[in-house]
N, C-alpha and C positions, 0 to 999 in steps of 0.2 A: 713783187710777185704775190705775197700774200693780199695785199689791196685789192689786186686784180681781182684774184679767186673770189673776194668774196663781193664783188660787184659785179661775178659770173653768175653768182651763187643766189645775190639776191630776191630774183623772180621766179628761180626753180624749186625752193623751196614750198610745201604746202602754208597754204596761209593758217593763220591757230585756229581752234574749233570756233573760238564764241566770236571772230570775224565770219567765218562759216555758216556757224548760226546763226546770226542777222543779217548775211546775206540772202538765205536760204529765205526765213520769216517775210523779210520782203517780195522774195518773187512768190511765196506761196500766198502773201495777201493780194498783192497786183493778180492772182490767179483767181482770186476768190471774188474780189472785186469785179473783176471782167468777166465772169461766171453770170455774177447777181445781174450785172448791167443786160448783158446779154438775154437773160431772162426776163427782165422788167422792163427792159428800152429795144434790144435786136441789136442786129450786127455793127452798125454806126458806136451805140454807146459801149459793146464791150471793145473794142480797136480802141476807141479813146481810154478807156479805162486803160488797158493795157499799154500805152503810149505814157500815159500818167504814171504806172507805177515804172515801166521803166526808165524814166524821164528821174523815178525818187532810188531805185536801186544801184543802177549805170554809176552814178555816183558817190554813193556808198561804197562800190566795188573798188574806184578808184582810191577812195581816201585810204579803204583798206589796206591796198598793194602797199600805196606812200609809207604808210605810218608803221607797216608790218616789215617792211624791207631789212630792218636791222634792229632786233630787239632788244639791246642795249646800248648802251653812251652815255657822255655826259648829259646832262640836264639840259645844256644849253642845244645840243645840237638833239635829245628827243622833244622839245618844245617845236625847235626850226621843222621837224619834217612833222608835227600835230599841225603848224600855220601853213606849211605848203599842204599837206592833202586837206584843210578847208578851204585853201585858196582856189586848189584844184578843182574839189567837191561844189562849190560857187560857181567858177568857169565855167564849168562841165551841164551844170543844171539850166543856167544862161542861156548857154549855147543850142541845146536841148528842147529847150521850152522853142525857143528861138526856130528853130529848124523844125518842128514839129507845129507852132502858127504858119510861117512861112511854106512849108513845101505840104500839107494834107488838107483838103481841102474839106472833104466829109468828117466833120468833128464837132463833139457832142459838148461842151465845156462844163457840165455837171461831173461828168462821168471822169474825165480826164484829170480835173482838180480833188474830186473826191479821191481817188485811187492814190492820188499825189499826196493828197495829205494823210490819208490810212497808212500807205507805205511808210511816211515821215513816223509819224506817230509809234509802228510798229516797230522801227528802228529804237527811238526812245525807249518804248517798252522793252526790248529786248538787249538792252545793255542793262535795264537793272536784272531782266531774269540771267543773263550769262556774266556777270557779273567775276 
């Protein structure tokens, strides 16, 4: 019974702040990103922009859930759920990228890789400031 509970428990729980805040930092860069594009390229380059960052945040989101789901254990098994939510976080980007060439047809590939790797980058950044 208690197993259960807390495999009820696991997704209802708030995720921790410094998940939050690199969640947050990315969609506010994919914002800013599709902002600029918008203003220097029009509507085509910010949708790609915006496609890119969330193409880089969607997946952060996900590793988040993974890795945040149960905040102690043994070693062995917080190692296993850090390789499934990269496993995930790979999947997911793949998949992504994949479904975002394949089904948009108006797409700008400056704007959508830029946003993609600002988003990555801001992610980096933001694990040494929340730290």
């Amino acid at each position: 019974m208690r197993l259960q509970q807390l495999k009820s428990d696991a997704f209802s729980r708030p995720l921790p702040g410094a998940i939050v805040g690199i969640i947050g930092l990315q969609v506010g860069t994919t914002v800013l990103v599709a902002l600029i594009a918008l203003w220097v390229a029009g509507a085509v380059a910010a949708k790609s922009a915006v496609l890119g960052g969330t193409i880089g945040f969607v997946p952060s989101t996900i590793y988040g859930l993974v890795v945040a789901r149960h905040k102690f254990g043994p070693p062995r098994t917080v190692l296993s759920r850090h390789y499934l939510g990269e496993f995930s976080k790979l999947g997911c980007t793949l998949l992504l990228f994949g479904a975002v060439f394949a089904w948009v047809k108006e797409l700008s590939a400056l704007p959508l890789f830029a946003a993609y790797l600002l988003t990555l980058a801001s992610y980096w950044a933001a694990l040494i400031v929340f730290r």
